[in-house]
C-alpha positions, 0 to 999 in steps of 0.5 A, a space after each residue: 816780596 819785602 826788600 830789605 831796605 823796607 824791614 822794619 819792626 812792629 809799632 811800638 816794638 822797639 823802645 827808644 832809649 833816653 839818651 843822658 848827658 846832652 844838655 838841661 834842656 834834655 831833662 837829663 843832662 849834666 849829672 845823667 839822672 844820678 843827682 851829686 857827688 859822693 858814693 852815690 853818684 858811683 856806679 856799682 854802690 848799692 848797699 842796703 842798710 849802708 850809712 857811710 860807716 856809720 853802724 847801721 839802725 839794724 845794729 844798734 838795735 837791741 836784738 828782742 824776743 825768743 824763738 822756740 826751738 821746741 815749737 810744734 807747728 801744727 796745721 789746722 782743720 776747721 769742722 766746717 771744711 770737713 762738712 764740705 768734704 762729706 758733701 762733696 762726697 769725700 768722707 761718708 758717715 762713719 769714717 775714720 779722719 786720719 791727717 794721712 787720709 786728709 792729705 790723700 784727699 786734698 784737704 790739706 797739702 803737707 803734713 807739718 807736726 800734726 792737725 789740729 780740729 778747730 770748731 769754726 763752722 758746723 758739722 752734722 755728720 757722724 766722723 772718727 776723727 783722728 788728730 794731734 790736738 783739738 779745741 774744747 768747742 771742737 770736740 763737743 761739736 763732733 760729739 753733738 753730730 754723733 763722732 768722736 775725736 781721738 787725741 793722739 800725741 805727736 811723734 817729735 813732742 814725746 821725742 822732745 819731752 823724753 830728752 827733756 825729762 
């Protein structure tokens, strides 16, 4: 049975704090670490972008550029990833993509605009493919496997363009 004049902490659990202000030969003595005078050597100062009154960089910098309110973000499949999912026994020949079912299966997260089917890979399975946008290279390479690739417009993009027009 341990007394409790014999308790003591695990090796190394317990760190030793620096003790500030007892001399120069402590390494940290006189200003204790925090350099001169002035707002820095303050406690409680800490302003990002802060330069003493001055206007800060961040603005008297022009603002540049444009951001589209309008912008349709659209996730993107590639043909390779859908030859994955037929071999990894996912889709079959014949089936029809849809971005729902891309979602049930786990190939993609969420559901952002719409997909769009890029052609990086190859594919050799014949699938209907259902999506928001695709590239030329990617619908000549469904159509070379023997599929075919229906562009269906957007919900939010025909929204947009009728409030427009």
């Amino acid at each position: 049975m341990t007394k409790l004049n014999e308790i003591s902490d695990n090796p190394g659990a317990h760190y030793k704090f620096k003790r500030v202000g007892r001399g120069i030969g402590s390494g940290k003595g006189k200003t204790s670490g925090r350099g001169g005078k002035g707002q820095t050597a303050r406690s409680g100062v800490a302003i990002n972008g802060f330069e003493g009154g001055q206007t800060p960089l961040h603005r008297r910098l022009p603002k540049r550029g444009f951001n589209n309110i309008h912008r349709l973000n659209y996730q993107v499949i590639n043909v390779g990833r859908l030859q994955k999912a037929v071999e990894a026994g996912k889709l079959a020949k014949g089936d029809t993509v849809t971005p729902e079912s891309l979602i049930k299966l786990g190939i993609l997260a969420k559901l952002e605009d719409g997909v769009r089917l890029l052609a990086k890979g190859t594919l050799s399975t014949a699938l209907t493919i259902e999506c928001a946008g695709a590239s030329e290279a990617a619908v000549k390479a469904v159509e070379a496997a023997g599929g075919k690739v229906i562009v269906k417009a957007v919900a939010k993009a025909a929204a947009t363009e009728a409030t427009a027009g």
